[in-house]
C-alpha positions, -999 to +999 in steps of 0.1 A: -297-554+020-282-534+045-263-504+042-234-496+051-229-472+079-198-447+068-171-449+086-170-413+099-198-395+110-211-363+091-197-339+108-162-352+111-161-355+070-177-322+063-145-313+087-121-333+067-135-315+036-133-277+046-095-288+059-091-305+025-099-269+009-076-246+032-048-267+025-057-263-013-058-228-009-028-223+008-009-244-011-016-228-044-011-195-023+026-208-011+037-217-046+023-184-062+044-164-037+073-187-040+068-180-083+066-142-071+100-144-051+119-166-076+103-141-103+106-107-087+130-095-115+098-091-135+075-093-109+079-063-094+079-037-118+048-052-130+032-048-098+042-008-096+027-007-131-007-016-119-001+011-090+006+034-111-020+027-139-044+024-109-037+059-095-037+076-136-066+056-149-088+083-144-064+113-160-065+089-186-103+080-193-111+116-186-084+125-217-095+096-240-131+111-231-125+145-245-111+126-278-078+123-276-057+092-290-053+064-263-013+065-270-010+098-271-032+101-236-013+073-224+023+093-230+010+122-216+000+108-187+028+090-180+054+122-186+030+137-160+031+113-134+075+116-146+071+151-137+044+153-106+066+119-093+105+133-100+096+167-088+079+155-052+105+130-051+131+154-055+112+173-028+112+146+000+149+136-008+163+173-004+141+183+023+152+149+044+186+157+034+188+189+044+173+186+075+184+151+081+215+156+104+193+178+124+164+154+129+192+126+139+207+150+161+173+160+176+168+122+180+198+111+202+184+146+226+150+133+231+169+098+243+189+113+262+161+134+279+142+099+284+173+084+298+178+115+324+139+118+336+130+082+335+158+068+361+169+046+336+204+028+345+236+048+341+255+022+318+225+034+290+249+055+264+224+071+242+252+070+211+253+035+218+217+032+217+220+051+182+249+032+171+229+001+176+191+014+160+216+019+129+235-016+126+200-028+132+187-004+100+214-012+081+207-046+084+167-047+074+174-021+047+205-049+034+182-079+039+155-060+024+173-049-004+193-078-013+153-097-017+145-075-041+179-066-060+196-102-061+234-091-062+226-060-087+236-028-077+208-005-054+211+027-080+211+008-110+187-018-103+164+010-088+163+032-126+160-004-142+128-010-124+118+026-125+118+027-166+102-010-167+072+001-145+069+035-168+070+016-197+046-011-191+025+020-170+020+032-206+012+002-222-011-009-196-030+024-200-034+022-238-041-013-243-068-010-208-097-012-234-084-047-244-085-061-210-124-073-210-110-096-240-081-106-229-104-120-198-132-134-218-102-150-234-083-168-210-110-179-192-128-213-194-160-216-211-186-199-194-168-181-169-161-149-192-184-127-172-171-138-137-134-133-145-142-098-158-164-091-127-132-100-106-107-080-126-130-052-125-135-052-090-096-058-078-088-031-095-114-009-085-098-021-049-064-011-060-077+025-078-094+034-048-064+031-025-043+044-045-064+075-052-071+081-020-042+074+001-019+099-021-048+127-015-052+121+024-008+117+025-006+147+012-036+165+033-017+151+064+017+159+053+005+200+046-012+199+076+016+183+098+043+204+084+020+238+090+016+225+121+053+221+130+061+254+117+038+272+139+058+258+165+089+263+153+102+231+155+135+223+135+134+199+102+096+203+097+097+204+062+114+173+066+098+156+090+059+167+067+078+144+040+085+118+062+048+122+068+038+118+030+059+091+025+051+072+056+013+073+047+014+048+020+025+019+047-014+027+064-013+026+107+025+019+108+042+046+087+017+075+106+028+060+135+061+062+127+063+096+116+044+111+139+066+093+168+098+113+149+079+146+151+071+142+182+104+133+198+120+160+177+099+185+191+108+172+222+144+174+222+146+211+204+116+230+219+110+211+253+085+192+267+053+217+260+059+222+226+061+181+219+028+181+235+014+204+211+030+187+184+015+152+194-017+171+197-012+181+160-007+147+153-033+134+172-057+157+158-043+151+120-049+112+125-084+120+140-091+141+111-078+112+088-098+082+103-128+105+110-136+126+082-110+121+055-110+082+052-147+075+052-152+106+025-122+101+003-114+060+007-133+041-016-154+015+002-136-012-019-106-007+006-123-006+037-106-029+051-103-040+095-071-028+113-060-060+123-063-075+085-043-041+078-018-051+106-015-089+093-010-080+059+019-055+065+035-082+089+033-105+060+041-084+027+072-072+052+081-109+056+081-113+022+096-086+003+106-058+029+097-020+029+087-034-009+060-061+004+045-034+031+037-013+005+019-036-020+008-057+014-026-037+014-035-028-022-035-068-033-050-078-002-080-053-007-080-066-047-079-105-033-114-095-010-130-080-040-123-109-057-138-131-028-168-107-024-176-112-061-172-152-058-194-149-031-222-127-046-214-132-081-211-107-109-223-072-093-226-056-126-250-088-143-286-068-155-310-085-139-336-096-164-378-088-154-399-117-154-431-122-169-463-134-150-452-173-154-415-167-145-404-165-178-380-134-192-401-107-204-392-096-240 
């Protein structure tokens, strides 16, 4: 009997069948973030809970190691991230409003100086220019916030989500111990071990970033803002906690920050002192991806530029200044995951076998 020669050559199926699978994927990935946005009420302040219990996991364990109760630990460790959180917060806020006029001011000189030296035409009106870069502000920052606030108000909804995300911070840093059971629970038969290895590792991704993006922010900010006093230049105190602040949105908010500095400097001190101060810079971001990065950064978050790049574009798509700041975290936590589908559990003992490949006893 002869057989039947299929209809589409190897090749072309195993093509049909890879295309079969990124459709799949991206599907499933479409509705979860579709879910997300419909959901971001709740969504959200469960999201800054895992930052949060990712960047005090350790205070915790190291507290729980020494004996002490996992709620009482758990409290403890949220009223200091309260304290460590409200009191820098309070820093940034007063120092940017202090200094704010000044760095706005400082702002509209350096375009004008650009405008004079560069030949540019005469009907350029720096104010305009200004008057413009703030609609356009205004407008992302009411876009972005009516994504994430859905008609409530900015202040309110703001200490709504800010008590949620404590109080499920504390409840996801008592109850971490249950976690391996919860996993082994909800997983299908068989795949206990896997869907543990992946939680562990995603959030190993996300503890890592976390960790060490607020050490090297603040290393830069302390630096930067040293650096800007030394040369005198107006608002630096200000301008380090745009710094600090700006480091959490990896490439873009350093680039960002450092463009303000520099321009500031150029409008108040002159064209010498900004070179200086974008040496600073320069040298502080050298420093950063040199030494800092490779010795603080966990290797779990090592992730290339251009994925860095492609995620911010997309969390920003999604959700705003909101989505670029929970852009990188999840996708480091999505290529653990992928790394340990790929290898399999990292943390499975491997067993000896005896002379006839059997398990030793």
């Amino acid at each position: 009997m002869q057989t039947q020669k299929p209809l589409l050559p190897d090749a072309a199926r195993r093509t049909a069948a890879w295309c079969g699978v990124v459709l799949l994927v991206a599907g499933v990935a479409a509705v979860a973030i579709f879910l997300c946005i419909v959901l971001k009420t709740a969504v959200t302040p469960v999201l800054l809970a895992l930052l949060g219990t990712a960047l005090l996991g350790p205070v915790h364990r190291r507290m729980t190691a020494q004996g002490v109760n996992r709620s009482v630990a758990a409290g403890v460790t949220c009223a200091l991230l309260v304290a460590v959180g409200g009191g820098a917060g309070y820093i940034v806020v007063a120092a940017l409003i202090e200094t704010g006029d000044q760095i706005v001011d400082s702002l509209k000189d350096a375009g004008q100086w650009v405008i004079d030296h560069f030949g540019l035409e005469d009907g350029a009106n720096v104010e305009a220019l200004a008057d413009n870069a703030k609609k356009l502000v205004e407008k992302f920052g009411a876009s972005a916030a009516g994504g994430i606030l859905s008609g409530i108000s900015l202040v309110g909804s703001f200490i709504a989500t800010a008590v949620l995300s404590l109080l499920l911070t504390f409840f996801f840093l008592r109850d971490s111990d249950r976690a391996v059971n919860l996993a082994h629970a909800i997983a299908p038969r068989g795949t206990g071990d896997l869907v543990e290895a992946m939680g562990r590792r995603a959030f190993e991704a996300v503890e890592g970033f976390m960790r060490g993006t607020t050490f090297i922010a603040l290393i830069d900010a302390v630096c930067i803002t040293i650096g800007l006093l030394i040369l005198r230049v107006p608002g630096a105190v200000g301008l380090g906690a745009l710094v600090f602040v700006g480091a959490y949105i990896p490439y873009l908010g350093a680039f960002l920050s450092g463009a303000v500095a520099v321009l500031v400097a150029l409008a108040d001190r002159g064209f010498a002192i900004a070179l200086w101060a974008l040496g600073v810079v320069l040298a502080v971001q050298v420093l950063e991806g040199h030494v800092l990065q490779p010795m603080i950064q966990s290797r779990t978050v090592q992730m290339h530029p251009a994925m860095i790049l492609i995620a911010l574009t997309a969390g920003a798509s999604v959700a705003g200044i909101l989505g670029m700041l929970l852009a990188v975290p999840l996708c480091a936590a999505a290529f653990g995951i992928i790394g340990v589908l790929r290898n399999g559990s990292p943390d499975s003992p491997e067993v000896p076998e005896g002379p006839a490949g059997e398990p030793s006893a």
